[in-house]
C-alpha positions as CSV (number, residue, x, y, z in Angstrom):
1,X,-76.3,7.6,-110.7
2,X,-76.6,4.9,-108.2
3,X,-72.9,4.2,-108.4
4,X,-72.1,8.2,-107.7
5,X,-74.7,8.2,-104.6
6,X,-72.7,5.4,-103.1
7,X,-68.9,6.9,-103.5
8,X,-71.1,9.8,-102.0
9,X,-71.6,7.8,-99.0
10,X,-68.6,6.4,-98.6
11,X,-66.4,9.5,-99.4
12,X,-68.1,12.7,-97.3
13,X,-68.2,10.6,-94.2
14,X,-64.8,9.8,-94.8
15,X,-63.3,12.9,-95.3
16,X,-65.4,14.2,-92.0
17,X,-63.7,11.9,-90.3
18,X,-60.3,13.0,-91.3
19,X,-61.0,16.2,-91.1
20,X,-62.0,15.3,-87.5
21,X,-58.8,13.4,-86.9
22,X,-56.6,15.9,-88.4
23,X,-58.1,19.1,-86.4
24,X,-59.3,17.5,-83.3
25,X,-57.1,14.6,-82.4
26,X,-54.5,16.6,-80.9
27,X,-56.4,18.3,-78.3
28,X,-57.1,14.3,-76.9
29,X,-54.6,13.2,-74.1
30,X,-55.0,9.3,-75.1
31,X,-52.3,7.3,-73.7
32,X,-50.2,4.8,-76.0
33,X,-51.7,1.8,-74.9
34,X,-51.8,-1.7,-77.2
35,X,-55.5,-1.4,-76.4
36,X,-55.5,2.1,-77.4
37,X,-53.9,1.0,-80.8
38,X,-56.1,-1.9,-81.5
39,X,-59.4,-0.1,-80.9
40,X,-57.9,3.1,-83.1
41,X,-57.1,0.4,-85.9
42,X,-59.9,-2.3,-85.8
43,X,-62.8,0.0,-85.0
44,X,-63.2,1.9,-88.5
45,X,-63.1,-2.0,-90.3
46,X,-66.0,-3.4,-87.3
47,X,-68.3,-0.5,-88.1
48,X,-68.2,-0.7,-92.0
49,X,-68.6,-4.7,-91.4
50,X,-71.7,-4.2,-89.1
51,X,-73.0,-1.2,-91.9
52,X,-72.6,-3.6,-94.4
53,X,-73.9,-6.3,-92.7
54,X,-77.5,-4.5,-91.8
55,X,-77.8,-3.3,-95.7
56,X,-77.0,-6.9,-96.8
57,X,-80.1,-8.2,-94.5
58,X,-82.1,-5.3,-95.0
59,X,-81.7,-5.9,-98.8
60,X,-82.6,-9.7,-98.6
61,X,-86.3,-8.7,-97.4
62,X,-87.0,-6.3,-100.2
């Protein structure tokens, strides 16, 4: 049960997110920019480092 909690997690927020990208993404006027790029394609892999990173230290006190 654990297991299906956590695909849970990891899945709805996910598929808001495309969702989000799909429908509202083309109403932004972002320039092409390599900063534009880079934030677009690092930022998804910094947040789940930094989620992962507070569980892993909030699960090392328990």
């Amino acid at each position: 049960m654990d297991t299906f909690i956590f695909i849970l997690k990891v899945v709805l927020p996910s598929l808001a997110l495309s969702i989000a990208i799909k429908y509202l993404a083309p109403f932004l006027n972002v320039a092409p920019t390599l900063t534009t790029v880079l934030i677009a394609v690092l930022s998804p892999s910094i947040v789940i480092a930094i989620a992962l990173l507070i569980q892993t230290r909030a699960h090392r006190k328990n």
